[in-house]
N, C-alpha and C positions, 0 to 999 in steps of 0.2 A: 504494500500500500504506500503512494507515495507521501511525502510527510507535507502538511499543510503549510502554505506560505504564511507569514503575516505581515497581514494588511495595515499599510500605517496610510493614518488620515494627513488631506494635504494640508496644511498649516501655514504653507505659503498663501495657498490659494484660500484659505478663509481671513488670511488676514487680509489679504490684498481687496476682499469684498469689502471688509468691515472698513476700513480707509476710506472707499469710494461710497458708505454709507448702503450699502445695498444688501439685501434681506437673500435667504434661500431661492426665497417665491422668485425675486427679483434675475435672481440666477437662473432659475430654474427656464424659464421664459425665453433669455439671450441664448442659451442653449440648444433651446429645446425639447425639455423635457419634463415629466413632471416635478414639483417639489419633492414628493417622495424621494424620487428615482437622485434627484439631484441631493437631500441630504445622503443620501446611501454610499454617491458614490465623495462626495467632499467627504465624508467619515472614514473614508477609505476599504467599505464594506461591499462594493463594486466598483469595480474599473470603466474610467471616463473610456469612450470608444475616438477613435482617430479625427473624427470629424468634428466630437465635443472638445478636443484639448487645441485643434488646431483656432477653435474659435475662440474660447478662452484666451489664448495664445493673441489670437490679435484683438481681442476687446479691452485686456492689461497691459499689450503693448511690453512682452516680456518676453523671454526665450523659454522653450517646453522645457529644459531643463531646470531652470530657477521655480520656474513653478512646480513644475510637477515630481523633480527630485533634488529640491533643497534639501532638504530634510535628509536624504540620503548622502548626500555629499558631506552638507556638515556634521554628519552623524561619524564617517570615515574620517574624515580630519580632526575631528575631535579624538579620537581613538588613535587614530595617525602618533600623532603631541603628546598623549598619553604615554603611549608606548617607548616612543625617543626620550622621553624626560624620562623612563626609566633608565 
């Protein structure tokens, strides 16, 4: 059985709403899709599809990567620093 991944919520991408003042709903919409469907996948409990990240992508006016794997990069660089300072 293969072993489950885990899902980490984007935190880029909520922050970068809450900046610009804008609700789930409001995402949901620019997207879209439903609010559900859109907390599900900001929680990181489904995966945005090619067509959702590339729009997000140009409505933040950001590169897929800062948004969609911050969180992963500075998660490795943090560990990265860790590791060296030992």
């Amino acid at each position: 059985m293969p072993a489950k991944t885990k899902k980490i919520p984007h935190a880029r991408l909520k922050g970068l709403r809450a900046e610009q003042g804008l609700s789930m709903a409001d995402m949901a919409k620019i997207v879209g899709i439903t609010p559900n469907t859109y907390l599900l996948k900001e929680n990181g409990a489904r995966d945005f599809v090619e067509t959702e990240m590339k729009t997000l992508v140009k409505f933040f006016k950001v590169s897929g990567d800062e948004l969609f794997f911050g969180n992963i990069i500075q998660n490795v660089a943090r560990s990265r620093d860790k590791v060296l300072r030992e």
